[in-house]
C-alpha positions in Angstrom: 183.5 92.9 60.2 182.6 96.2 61.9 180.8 95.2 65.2 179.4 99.0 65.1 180.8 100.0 68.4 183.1 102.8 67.5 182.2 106.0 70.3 180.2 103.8 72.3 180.7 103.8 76.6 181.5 100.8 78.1 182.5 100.2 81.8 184.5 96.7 83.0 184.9 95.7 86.0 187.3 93.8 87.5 189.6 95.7 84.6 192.8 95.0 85.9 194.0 91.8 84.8 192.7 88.3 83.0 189.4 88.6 81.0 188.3 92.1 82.1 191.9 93.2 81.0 191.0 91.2 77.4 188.0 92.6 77.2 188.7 96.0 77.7 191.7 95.7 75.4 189.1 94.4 72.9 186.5 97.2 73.4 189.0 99.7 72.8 189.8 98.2 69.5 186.6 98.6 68.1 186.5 101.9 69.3 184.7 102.0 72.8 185.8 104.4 75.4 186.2 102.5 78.2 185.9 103.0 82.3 188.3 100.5 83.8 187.6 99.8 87.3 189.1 97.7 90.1 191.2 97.9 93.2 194.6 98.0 92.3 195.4 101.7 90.5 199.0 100.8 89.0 197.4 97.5 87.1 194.7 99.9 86.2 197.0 102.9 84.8 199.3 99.9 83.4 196.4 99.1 80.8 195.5 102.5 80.2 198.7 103.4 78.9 198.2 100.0 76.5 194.7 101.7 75.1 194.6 103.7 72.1 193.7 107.6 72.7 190.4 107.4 71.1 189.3 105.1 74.5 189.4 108.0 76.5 190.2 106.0 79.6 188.6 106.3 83.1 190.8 104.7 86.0 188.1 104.0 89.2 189.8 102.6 91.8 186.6 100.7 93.5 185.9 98.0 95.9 182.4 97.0 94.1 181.4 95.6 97.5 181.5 98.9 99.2 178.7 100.3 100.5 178.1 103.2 97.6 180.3 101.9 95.2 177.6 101.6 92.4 176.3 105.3 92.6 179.8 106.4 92.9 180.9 104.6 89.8 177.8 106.0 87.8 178.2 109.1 88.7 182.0 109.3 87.8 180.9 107.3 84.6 178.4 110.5 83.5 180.7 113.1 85.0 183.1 111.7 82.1 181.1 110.4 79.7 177.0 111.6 80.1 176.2 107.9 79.8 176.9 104.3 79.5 176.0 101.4 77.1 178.1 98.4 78.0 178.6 96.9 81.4 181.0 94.2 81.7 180.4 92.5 85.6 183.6 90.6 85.4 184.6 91.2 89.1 184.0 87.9 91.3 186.0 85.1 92.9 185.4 81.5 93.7 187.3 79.3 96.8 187.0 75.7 97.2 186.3 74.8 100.6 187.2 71.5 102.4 183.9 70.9 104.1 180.5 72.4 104.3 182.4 76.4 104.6 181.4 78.7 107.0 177.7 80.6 107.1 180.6 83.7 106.6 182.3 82.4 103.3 178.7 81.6 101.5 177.8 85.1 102.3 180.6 86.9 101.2 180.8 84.2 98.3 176.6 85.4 97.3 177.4 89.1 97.8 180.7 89.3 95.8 179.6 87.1 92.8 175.8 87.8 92.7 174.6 91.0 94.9 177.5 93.3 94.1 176.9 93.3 90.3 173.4 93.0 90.2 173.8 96.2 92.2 176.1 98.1 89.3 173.6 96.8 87.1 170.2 98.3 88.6 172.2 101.1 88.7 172.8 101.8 85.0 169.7 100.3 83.7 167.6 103.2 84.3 170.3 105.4 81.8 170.2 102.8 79.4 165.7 102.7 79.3 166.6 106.4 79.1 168.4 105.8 75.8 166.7 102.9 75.0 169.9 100.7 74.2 172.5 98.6 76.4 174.2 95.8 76.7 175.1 94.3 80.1 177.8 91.0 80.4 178.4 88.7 83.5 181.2 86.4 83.8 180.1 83.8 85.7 181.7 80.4 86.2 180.6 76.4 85.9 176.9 75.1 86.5 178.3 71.4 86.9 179.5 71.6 90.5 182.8 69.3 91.1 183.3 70.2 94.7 182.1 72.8 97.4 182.5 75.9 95.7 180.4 78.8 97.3 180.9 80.6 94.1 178.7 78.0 92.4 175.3 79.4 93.8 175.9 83.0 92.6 176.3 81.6 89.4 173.5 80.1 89.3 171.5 83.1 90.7 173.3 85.5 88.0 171.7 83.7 85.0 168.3 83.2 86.7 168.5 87.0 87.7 169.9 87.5 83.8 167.2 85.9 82.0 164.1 87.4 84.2 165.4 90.6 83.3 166.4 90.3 79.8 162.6 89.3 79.3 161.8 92.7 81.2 164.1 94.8 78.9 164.4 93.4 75.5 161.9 95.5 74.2 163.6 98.9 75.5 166.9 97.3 73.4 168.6 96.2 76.7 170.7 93.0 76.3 171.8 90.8 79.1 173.8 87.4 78.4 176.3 85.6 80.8 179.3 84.1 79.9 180.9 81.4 82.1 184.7 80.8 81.3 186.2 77.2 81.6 189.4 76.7 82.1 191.1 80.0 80.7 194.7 81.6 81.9 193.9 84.3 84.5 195.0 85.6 87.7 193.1 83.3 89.9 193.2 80.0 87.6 197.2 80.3 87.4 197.5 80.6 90.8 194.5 78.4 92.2 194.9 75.8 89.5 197.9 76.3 86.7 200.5 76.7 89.1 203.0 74.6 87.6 203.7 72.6 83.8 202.6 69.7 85.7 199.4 70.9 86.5 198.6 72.6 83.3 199.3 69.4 82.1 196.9 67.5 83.3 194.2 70.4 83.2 194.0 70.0 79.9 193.3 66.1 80.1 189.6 67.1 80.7 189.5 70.0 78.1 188.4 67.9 74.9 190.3 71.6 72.4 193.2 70.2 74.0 194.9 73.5 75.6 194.0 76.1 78.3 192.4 78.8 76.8 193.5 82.3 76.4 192.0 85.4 77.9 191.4 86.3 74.3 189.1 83.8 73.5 186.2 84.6 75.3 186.7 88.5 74.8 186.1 88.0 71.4 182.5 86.9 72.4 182.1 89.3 75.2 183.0 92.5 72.6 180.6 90.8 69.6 177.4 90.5 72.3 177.9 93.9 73.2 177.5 95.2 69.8 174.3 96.5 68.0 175.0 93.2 65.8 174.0 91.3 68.7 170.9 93.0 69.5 168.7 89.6 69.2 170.9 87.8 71.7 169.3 87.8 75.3 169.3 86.2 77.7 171.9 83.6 77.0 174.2 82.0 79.1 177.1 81.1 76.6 179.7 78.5 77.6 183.4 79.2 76.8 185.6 76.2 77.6 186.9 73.7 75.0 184.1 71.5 75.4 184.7 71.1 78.5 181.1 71.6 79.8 179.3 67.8 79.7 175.8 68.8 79.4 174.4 69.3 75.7 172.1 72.5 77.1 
């Protein structure tokens, strides 16, 4: 099938490694060129040198919870490109905490997760009215809260914020879905979670597909929502875990 994509911009955050690394991989494949942005510059110029030459790859090296990160990575994305059609918030984190967690940890927790890339966001919508066409992605993570998790609220405030302005956009051909991932092989779930063939093990005990999913599997969605295919998808918050997820909506 050809998802249409082929010369369109797309910028992903958190680009470095795990899902924004797949789904970068898998924008370039259809023919995206592709800002790749996160902290560390050698994971960055690592996957660069993996894209084909028709992605046209821009390395930003970016704390997205800077103060001015977002302007600066617009205006390094137009210096480059003049534009940009797909953004990919994939940068976040999540941290179990023992007890209640600290005033501190909640509000880094809300900033990194939630403020930060609704920031990037408000800050490439106005290009993409402009054009009258985008496509904007957040990964979030689980709405069925097993433990304290400050990361859980900002998830929840993604898709609310996700779905109030999908209903403000779609008629200016703006998209804007979330995509939580369950239990998928990335940087922070091997470490936090999958440290050992013990505990991958027993992981999967709750995963009714059986395995722990690949980075891979949810790009695959991520890439198909952010083509012109797509365009009557908003809105959406799209579950990708096995069936791990209990709730039927």
């Amino acid at each position: 099938m050809d998802l249409q994509l082929s010369g369109h911009v797309a910028l992903v955050t958190g680009a470095s490694a795990g899902l924004g690394r797949a789904i970068a991989k898998g924008l370039a494949a259809e023919g995206c060129r592709i800002g790749l942005l996160a902290r560390r510059r050698h994971l960055l110029e690592e996957l660069a040198a993996e894209l084909p030459a028709s992605a046209e790859p821009l390395i930003i090296v970016e704390d997205i919870t800077a103060p001015g990160a977002p302007d600066r990575t617009r205006q390094q994305m137009h210096d480059r490109f003049g534009r940009c059609d797909i953004l990919i918030n994939n940068a976040g984190g999540s941290r179990a905490q023992p007890d209640l967690g600290s005033d501190e940890v909640w509000g880094e927790a809300m900033f990194l997760n939630f403020e930060a890339g609704r920031r990037i966001a408000h800050a490439f919508i106005p290009g993409m009215r402009a054009q009258r066409h985008g496509r904007i992605i957040s990964l979030t993570g689980q709405d069925e809260p097993r433990e304290i998790n400050p990361a859980n609220a900002p998830n929840g405030a993604v898709h609310i914020w996700a779905k109030a302005m999908s209903r403000h956009l779609a008629s200016e051909g703006i998209t804007i879905n979330s995509i939580p991932p369950g239990r998928i092989h990335s940087e922070q779930i091997d470490r936090r979670i999958l440290a050992s063939e013990q505990a991958e093990r027993d992981s999967t005990k709750d995963i009714p597909a059986g395995y722990v999913g690949q980075p891979e599997d949810l790009a695959v969605l991520a890439v198909f929502l952010c083509s012109p295919l797509a365009r009557y998808i908003t809105g959406q918050v799209i579950h990708v875990d096995g069936g791990m997820r209990r709730f039927s909506h």
